[in-house]
Residue frames relative to the residue before (quaternion, step in Angstrom):
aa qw qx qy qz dx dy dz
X 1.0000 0.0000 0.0000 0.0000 0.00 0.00 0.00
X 0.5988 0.5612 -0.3190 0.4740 3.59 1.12 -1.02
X 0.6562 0.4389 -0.3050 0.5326 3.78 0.81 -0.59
X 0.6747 0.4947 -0.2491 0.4879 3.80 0.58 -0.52
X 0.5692 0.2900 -0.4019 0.6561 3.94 1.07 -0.47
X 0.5747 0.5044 -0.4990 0.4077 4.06 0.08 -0.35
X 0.6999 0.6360 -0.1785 0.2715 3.43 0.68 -0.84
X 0.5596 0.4819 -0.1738 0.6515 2.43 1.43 -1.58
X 0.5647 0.5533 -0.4988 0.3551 3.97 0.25 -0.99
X 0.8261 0.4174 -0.1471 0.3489 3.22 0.33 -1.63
X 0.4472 0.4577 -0.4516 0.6218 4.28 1.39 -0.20
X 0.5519 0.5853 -0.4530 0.3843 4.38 0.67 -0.35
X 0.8039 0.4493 -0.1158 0.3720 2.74 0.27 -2.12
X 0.6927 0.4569 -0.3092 0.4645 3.52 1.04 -1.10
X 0.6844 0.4999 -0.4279 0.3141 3.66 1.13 -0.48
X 0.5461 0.6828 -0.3519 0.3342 3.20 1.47 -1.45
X 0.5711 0.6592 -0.2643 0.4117 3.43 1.12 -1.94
X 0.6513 0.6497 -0.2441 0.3067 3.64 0.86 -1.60
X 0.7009 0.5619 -0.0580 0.4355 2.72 1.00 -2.06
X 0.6796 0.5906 -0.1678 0.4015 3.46 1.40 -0.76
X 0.6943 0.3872 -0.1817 0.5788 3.12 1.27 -0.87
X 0.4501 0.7313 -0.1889 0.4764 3.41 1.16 0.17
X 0.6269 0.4414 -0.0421 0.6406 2.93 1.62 -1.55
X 0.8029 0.1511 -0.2824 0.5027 3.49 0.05 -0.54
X 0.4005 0.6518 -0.5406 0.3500 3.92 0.88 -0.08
X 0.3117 -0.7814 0.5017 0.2015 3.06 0.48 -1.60
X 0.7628 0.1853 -0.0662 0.6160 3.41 1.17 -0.63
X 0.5192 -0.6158 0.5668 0.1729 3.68 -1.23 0.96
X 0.5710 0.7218 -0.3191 0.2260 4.13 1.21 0.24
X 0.7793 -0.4889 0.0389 0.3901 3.15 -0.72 1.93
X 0.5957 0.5250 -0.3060 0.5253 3.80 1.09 -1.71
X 0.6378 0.6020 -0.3750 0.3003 3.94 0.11 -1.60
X 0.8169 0.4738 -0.2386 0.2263 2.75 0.69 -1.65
X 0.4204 0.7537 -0.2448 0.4419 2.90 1.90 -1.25
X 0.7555 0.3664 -0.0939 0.5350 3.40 0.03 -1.75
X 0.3679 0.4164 -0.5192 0.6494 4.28 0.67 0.00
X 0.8667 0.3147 -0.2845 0.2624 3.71 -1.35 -1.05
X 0.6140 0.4468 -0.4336 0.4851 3.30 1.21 -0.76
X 0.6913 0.5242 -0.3146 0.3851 3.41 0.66 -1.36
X 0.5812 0.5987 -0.3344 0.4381 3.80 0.82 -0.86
X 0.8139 0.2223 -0.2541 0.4728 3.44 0.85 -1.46
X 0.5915 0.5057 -0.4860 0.3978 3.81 0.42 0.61
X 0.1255 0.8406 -0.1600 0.5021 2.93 1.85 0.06
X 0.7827 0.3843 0.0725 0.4842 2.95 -0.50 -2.50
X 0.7242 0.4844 -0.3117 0.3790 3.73 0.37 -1.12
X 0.3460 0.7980 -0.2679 0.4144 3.03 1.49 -1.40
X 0.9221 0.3440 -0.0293 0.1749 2.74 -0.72 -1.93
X 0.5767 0.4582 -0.2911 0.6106 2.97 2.26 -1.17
X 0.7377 0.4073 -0.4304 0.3235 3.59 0.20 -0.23
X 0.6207 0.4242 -0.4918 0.4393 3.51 1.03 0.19
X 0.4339 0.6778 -0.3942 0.4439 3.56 1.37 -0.47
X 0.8398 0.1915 -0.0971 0.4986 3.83 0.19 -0.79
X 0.4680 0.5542 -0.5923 0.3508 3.28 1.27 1.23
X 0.5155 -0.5866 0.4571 0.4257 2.75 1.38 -0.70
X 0.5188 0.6384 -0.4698 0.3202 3.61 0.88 0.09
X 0.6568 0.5350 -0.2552 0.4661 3.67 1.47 -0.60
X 0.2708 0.8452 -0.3703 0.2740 3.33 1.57 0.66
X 0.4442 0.7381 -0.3658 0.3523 3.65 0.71 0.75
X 0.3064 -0.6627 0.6785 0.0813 3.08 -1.54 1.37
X 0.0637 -0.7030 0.6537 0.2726 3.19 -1.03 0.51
X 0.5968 -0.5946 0.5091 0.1763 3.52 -1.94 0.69
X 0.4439 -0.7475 0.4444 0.2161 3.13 -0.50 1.13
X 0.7793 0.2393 -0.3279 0.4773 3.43 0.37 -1.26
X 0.4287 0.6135 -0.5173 0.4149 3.92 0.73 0.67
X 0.6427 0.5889 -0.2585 0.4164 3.26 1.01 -0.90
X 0.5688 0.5679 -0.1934 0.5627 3.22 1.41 -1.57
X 0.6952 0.4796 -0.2880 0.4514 4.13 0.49 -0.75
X 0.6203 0.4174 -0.4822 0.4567 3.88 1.28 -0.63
X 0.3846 0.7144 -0.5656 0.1476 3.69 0.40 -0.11
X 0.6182 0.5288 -0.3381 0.4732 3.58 1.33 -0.71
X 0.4612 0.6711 -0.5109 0.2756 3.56 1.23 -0.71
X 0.6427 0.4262 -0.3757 0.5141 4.47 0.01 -0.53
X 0.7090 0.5065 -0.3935 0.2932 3.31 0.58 -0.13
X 0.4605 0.7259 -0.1381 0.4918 2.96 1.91 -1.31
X 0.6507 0.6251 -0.1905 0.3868 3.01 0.90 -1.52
X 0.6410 0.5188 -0.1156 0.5537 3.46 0.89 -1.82
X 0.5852 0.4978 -0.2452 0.5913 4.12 0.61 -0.94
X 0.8410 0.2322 -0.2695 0.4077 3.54 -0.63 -1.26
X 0.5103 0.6273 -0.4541 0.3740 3.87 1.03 -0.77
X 0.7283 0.5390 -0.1210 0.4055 3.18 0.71 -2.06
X 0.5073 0.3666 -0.4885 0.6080 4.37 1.16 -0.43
X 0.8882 0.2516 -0.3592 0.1371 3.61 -0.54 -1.27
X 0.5887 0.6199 -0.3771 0.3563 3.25 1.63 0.26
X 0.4521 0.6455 -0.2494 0.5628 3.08 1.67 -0.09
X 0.5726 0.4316 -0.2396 0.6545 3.68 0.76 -1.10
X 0.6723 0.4924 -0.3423 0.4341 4.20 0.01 -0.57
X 0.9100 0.0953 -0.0706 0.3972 3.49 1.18 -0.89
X 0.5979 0.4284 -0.5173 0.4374 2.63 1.11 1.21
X 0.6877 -0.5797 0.1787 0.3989 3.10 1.27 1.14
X 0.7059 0.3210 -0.3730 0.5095 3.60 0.77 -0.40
X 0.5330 -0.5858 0.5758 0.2031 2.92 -2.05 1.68
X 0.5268 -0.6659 0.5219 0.0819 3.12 -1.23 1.48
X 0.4897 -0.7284 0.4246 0.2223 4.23 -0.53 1.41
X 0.1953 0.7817 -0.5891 -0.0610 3.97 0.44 0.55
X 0.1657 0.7404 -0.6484 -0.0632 3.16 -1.41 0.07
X 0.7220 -0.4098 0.3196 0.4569 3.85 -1.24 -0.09
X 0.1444 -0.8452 0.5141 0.0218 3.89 -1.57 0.67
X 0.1563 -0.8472 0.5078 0.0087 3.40 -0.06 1.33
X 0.0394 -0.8518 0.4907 -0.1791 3.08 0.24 1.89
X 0.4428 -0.6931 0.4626 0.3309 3.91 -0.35 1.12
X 0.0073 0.8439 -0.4998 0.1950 3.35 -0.88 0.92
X 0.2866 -0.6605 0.6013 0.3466 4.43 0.24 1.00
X 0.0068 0.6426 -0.7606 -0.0929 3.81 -0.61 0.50
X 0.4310 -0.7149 0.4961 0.2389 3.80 0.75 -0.43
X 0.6869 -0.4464 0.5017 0.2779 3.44 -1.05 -0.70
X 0.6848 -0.5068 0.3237 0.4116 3.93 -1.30 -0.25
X 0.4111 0.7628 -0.2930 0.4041 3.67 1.25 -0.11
X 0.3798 -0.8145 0.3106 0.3096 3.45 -0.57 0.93
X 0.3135 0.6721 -0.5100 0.4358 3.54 1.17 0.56
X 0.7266 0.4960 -0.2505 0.4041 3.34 0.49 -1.32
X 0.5570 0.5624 -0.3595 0.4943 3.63 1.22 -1.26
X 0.7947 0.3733 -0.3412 0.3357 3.42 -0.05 -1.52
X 0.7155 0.5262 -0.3109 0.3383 3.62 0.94 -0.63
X 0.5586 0.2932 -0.3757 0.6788 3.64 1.39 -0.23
X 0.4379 0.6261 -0.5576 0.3245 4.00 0.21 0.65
X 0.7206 0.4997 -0.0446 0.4785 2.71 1.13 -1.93
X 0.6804 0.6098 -0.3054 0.2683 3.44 0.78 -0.61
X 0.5522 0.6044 -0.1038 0.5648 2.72 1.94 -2.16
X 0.6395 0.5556 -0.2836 0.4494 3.61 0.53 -0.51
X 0.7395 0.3639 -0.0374 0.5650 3.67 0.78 -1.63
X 0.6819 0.3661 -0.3641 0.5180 3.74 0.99 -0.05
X 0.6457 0.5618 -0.3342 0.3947 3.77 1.09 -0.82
X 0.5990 0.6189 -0.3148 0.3988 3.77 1.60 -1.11
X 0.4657 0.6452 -0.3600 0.4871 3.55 1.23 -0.38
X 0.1787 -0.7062 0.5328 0.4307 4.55 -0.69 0.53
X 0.5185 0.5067 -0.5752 0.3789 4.15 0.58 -0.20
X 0.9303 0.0311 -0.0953 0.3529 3.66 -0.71 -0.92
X 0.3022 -0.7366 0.5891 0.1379 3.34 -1.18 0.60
X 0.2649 -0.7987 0.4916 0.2241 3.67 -0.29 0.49
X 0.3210 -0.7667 0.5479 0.0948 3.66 -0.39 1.62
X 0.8872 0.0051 0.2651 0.3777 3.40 -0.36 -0.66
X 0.1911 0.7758 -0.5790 -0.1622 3.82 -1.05 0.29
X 0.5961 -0.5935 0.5015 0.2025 3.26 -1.59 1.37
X 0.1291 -0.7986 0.5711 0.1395 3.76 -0.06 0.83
X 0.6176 0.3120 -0.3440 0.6347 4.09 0.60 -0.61
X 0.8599 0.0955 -0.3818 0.3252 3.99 -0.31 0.58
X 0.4693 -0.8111 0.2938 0.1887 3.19 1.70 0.51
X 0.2559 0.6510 -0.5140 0.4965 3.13 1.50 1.26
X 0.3346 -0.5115 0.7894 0.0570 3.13 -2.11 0.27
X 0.3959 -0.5837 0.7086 0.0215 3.56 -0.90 1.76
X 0.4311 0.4947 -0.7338 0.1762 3.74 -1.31 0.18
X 0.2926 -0.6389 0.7109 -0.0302 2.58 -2.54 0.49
X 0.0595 -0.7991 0.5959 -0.0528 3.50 -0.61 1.28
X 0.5446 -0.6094 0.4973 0.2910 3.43 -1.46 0.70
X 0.8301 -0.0094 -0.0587 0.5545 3.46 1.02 -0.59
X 0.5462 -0.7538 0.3648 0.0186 3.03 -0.67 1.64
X 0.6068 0.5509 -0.2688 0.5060 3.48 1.40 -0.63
X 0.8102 -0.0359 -0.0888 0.5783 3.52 0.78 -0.42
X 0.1533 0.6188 -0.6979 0.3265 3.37 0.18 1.25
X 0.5178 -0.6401 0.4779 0.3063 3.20 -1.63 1.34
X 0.3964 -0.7182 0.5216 0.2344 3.82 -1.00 0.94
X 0.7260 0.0935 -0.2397 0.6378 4.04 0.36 0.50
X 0.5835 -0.4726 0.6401 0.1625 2.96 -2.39 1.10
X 0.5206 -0.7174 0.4219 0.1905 3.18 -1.25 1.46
């Protein structure tokens, strides 16, 4: 059975991959396709060998999940300061933010929850989320404008 869910993994990964290169090609011609499948199944291998290092070892946190719900809002806010700052001519003060944050430990709770964060804070155009400090439980990010940049990781 363990060889048959690999299998399946890898007819995914190599389609999804497939389907992908497809998409941004643009065209359905003989070579593309060629170069898609090759590129899809190295890809696929790829993916299984990080897959059974163990580096994709992540839980993700529910009631994190439940907290990005504000993330579209953010979105709408931070879009609206730096477009505002852009047109009214003055260059907006960015710099770096050491924002307290459980980054946790080596466990895959911890992974999935600075996964999810880095992900749900970076989608936002003010701050990008750099890095998290797991022994002082901070959260590295960087924003273009510092005056209204959101002040906690989702």
């Amino acid at each position: 059975m363990k060889m048959l869910g690999r299998a399946a993994y890898v007819l995914f990964v190599t389609a999804t991959l497939f389907g992908f290169w497809l998409l941004l090609v643009g065209t359905n011609a003989g070579l593309e396709e060629i170069c898609g499948a090759v590129a899809a199944a190295i890809g696929a291998v790829a993916a299984v060998a990080v897959r059974k290092s163990g580096l994709l070892d992540a839980r993700p946190d529910p009631k994190l999940l439940a907290k990005t719900a504000k993330v579209p809002l953010e979105i709408v806010v931070e879009f609206w300061w730096v477009t505002a700052a852009l047109f009214r001519g003055r260059r907006p003060h960015g710099g770096y933010l050491a924002t307290p944050f459980e980054a946790g430990g080596n466990d895959p709770g911890s992974r999935g929850r600075r996964a999810i964060a880095g992900i749900a804070d970076t989608i936002s155009p003010n701050v990008m989320f750099v890095d998290a400090d797991c022994e002082r439980d901070l959260a590295l990010r960087h924003a273009l404008d510092l005056d209204h940049a959101s002040k906690d990781v989702p």
